[in-house]
Every structure is written in C-alpha cells, then in structure tokens.
N, C-alpha and C positions, 0 to 999 in steps of 0.2 A: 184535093177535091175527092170526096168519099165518092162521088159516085161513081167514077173511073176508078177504084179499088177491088180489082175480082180476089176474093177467098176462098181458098180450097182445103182441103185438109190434107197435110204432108204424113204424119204417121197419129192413127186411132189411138184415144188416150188408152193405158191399159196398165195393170199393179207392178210390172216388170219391162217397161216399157225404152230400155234401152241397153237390154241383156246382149253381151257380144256386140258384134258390130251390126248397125241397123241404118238402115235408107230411108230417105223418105220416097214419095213420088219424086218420079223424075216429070219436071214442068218445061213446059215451050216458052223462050223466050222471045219465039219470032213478032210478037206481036205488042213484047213491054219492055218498057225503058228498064224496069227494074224488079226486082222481090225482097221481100222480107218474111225469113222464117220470124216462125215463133215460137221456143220453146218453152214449155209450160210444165215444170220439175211441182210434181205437191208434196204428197208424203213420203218421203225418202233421208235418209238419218247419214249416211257414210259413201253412198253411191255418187261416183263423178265419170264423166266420157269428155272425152278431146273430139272437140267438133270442128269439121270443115267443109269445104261446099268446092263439089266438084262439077265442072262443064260434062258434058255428055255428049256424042257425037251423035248420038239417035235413042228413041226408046229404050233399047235395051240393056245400056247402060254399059257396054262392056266396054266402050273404050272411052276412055273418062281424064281430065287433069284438072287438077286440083288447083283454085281460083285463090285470088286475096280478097278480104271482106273487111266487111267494118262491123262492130258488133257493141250492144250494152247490156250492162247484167243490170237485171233490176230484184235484188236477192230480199230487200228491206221494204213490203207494202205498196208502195210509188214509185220509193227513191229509186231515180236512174242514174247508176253510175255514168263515168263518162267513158266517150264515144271514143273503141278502140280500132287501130288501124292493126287486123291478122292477116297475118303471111299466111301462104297456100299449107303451109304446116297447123296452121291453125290455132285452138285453145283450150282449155282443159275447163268446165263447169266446176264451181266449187260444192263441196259438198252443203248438205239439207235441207232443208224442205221447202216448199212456197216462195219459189224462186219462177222469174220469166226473163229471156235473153232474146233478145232480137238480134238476127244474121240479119245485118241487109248488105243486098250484093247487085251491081250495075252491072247490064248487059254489056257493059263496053268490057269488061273484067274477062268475058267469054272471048273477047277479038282473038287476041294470042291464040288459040286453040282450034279457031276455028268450027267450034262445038253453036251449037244455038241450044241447047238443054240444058237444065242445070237440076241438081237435087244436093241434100240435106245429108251426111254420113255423121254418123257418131258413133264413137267405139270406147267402150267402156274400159275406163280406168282404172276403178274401182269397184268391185262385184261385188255391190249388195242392191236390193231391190229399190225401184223409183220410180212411183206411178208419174205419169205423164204423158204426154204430147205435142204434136208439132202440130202448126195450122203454116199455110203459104199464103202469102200476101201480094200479089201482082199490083204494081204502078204502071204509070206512065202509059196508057195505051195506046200503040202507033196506027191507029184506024180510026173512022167516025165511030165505030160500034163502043160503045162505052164498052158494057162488060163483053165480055166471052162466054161463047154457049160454054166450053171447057179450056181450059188450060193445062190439065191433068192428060200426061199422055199411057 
C-alpha cells in the first residue's frame, strides 16, 4: 500500500557518485518492518562497487555489522532479473550504464546485532566515473502514523 511507503533520499545523484567508499544516510528502523534502497547507475561505461547494508548501533555510524539482503538488478529497461539471496559480504554492480538495483533488507536482519539503524555502503571496484544515486524506501509502518515526519537520522 503506497500510502504507508516513506521516501527519502540515501545519497544525492551526482557525475561521480560512487568514488571510494560511500554511505548513504543512516535510517531508523524503529518504526518499519522494512526498506528498500534504490540504486540508480545512468551514465557510467566500466565503473562497478560491491554493495552491502550494514546495521548501525546509533547515528553515527561507527559501530556497524554488516546484514544479509535480498536484492534485483534491473540492468535491461524493466527487465528484473531475479531475486537474489546476499550474504553480509555482499555484491559487486555490473558494469554500464542505465541500470537500477533494489537492496531490500527486513528489520528482523538487524536482531542479531542489536543495532535498530541501517545504511547503504558501497565501495568501488572499479574507478571510473558513474553518475548516480540512491533513494531509501521505508515499509511496513509500526504505528497509526502512516508516514513519518523523518526517517533520516
């Protein structure tokens, strides 16, 4: 149900957009069952990053472990490929251009850790340039309040 889906934005689109290692926001899960990033690769020819999704014990991100996710590449127009099960090691983006991946990861993934945060890492594999972005996607919301004033901590 769209209407109980809050969107935020995990990392600003930008021509170099996943140079070194990069984070998204770190989001509160205390409030939803689940998220889904979104990664959004446009024009980029040879550039790839091994993406993974770590819990977070508070905002600042500094004590963190690394979750298992389920994820699709949609690299061809629509086509979604199929729905893969990543270990806390994660996966590697294939390279070029006009490609979208959806991370989705269940709050129950953070129990073990004891973390209620989560964000978005990806560290490049391949150094060359690759405009893009990430957007966050919250489900499942555990209150009457449909959406959230913020999510973004």
């Amino acid at each position: 149900m769209e209407q109980y889906l809050h969107v935020a934005k995990g990392i600003d689109p930008v021509a170099d957009a996943f140079s070194g290692t990069v984070y998204s926001d770190i989001f509160s899960m205390r409030r939803h069952g689940n998220i889904t990033f979104v990664i959004y690769k446009g024009v980029g020819a040879t550039g790839t990053s091994t993406i993974t999704v770590e819990a977070c014990d508070d905002v600042s991100g500094s004590n963190v472990s690394a979750v298992a996710f389920k994820y699709q590449a949609i690299t061809t127009g629509d086509t979604h490929g199929s729905m893969t099960d990543a270990t806390s090691a994660g996966f590697t983006t294939t390279a070029g251009s006009s490609q979208l991946y959806k991370i989705m990861c269940d709050a129950s993934a953070l129990l073990a850790s004891g973390y209620g945060f989560i964000r978005l890492k990806a560290v490049e594999s391949v150094d060359s340039p690759v405009l893009g972005g990430i957007l966050a996607i919250m489900g499942e919301p555990r209150d009457e309040k449909a959406v959230q004033a913020t999510v973004i901590v």
